[in-house]
C-alpha positions as CSV (number, residue, x, y, z in Angstrom):
1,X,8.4,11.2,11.7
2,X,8.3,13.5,9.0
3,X,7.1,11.1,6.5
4,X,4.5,10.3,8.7
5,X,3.3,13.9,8.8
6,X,3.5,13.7,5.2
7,X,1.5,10.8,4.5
8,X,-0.9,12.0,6.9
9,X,-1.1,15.4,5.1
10,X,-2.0,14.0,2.2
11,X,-4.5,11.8,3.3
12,X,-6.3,15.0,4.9
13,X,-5.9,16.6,1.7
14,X,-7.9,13.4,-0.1
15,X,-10.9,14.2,2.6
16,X,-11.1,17.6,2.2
17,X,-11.4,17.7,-1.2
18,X,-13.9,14.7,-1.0
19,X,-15.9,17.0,2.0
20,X,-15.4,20.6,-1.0
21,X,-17.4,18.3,-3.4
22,X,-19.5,17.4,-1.0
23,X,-20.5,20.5,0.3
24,X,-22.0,22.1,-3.0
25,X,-19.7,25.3,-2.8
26,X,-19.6,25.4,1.1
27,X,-23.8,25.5,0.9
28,X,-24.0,22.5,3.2
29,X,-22.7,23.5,6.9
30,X,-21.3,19.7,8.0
31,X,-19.4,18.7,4.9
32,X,-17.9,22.3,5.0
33,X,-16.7,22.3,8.3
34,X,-15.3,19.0,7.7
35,X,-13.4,20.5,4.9
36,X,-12.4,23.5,7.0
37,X,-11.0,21.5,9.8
38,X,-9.4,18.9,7.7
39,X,-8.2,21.4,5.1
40,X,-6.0,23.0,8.3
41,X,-4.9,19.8,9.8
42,X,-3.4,18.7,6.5
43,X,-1.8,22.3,6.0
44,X,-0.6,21.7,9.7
45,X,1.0,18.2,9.1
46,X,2.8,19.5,5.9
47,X,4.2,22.4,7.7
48,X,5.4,20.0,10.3
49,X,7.5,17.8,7.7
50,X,9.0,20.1,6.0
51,X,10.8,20.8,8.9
52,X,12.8,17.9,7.4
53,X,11.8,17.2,3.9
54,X,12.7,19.6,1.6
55,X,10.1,21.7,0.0
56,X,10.0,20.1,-3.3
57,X,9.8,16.4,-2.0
58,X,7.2,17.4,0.6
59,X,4.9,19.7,-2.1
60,X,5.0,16.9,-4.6
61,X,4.2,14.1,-2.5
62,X,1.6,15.8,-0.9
63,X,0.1,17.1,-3.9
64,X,0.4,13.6,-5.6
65,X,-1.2,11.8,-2.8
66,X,-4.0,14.0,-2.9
67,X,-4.3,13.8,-6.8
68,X,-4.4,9.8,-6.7
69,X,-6.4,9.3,-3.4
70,X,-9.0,11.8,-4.7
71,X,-9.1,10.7,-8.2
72,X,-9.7,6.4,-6.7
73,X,-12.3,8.0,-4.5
74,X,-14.0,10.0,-7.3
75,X,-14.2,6.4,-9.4
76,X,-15.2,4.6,-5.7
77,X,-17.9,6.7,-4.1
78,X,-19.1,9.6,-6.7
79,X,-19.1,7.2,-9.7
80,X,-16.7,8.9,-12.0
81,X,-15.3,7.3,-15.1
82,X,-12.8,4.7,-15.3
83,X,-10.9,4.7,-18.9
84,X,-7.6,3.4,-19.4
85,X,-6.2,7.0,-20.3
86,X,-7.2,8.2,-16.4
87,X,-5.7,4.7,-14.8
88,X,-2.3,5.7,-17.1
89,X,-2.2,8.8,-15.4
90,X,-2.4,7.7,-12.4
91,X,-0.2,5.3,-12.5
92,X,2.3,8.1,-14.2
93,X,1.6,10.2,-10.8
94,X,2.1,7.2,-8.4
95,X,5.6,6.4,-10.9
96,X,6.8,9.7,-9.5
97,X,6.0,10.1,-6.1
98,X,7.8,6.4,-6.0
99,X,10.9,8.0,-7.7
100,X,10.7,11.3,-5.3
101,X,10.6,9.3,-2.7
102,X,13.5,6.9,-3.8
103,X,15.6,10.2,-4.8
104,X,14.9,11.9,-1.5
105,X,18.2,11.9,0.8
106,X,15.8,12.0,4.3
């Protein structure tokens, strides 16, 4: 369950960082209390599996999740570049969350 409440964490963390940009430094009342609400829920879930997980698994899949889902969304719905360089890293992030995964003993 707790990787669950981890993937889920980091899901939230891609839409409320989508919602921040959205909401033109919290000018905009609906796309800040998106990022409000979904900025707790994904604090919530993360709390909730590392119950389990141990901190540095949880933080860094969490983080990484959050690092690739908002960089593809960037490139899918606000137009942002694509260059080889930024799909290497990428790649390079999803490379390690796939070996902190793979290392973790829960």
């Amino acid at each position: 369950m707790a990787w669950i409440f981890l993937v889920a964490a980091g899901l939230l963390e891609v839409v409320w960082a989508f919602f921040m940009k959205k909401s033109e430094g919290f000018t905009l009342f609906g796309p800040t209390v998106i990022t409000l609400v979904t900025m707790l829920a994904s604090f919530a879930l993360l709390s909730l599996s590392m119950k389990s997980l141990p901190l540095g698994t949880a933080y860094t899949i969490w983080t990484g999740i959050g690092a690739v889902g908002s960089f593809a969304l960037g490139i899918v719905l606000l137009g942002e570049s694509v260059t080889p360089m930024r799909l290497i890293a990428a790649a390079l992030i999803v490379g390690g969350l796939v070996m902190m995964k793979l290392s973790s003993a829960d």
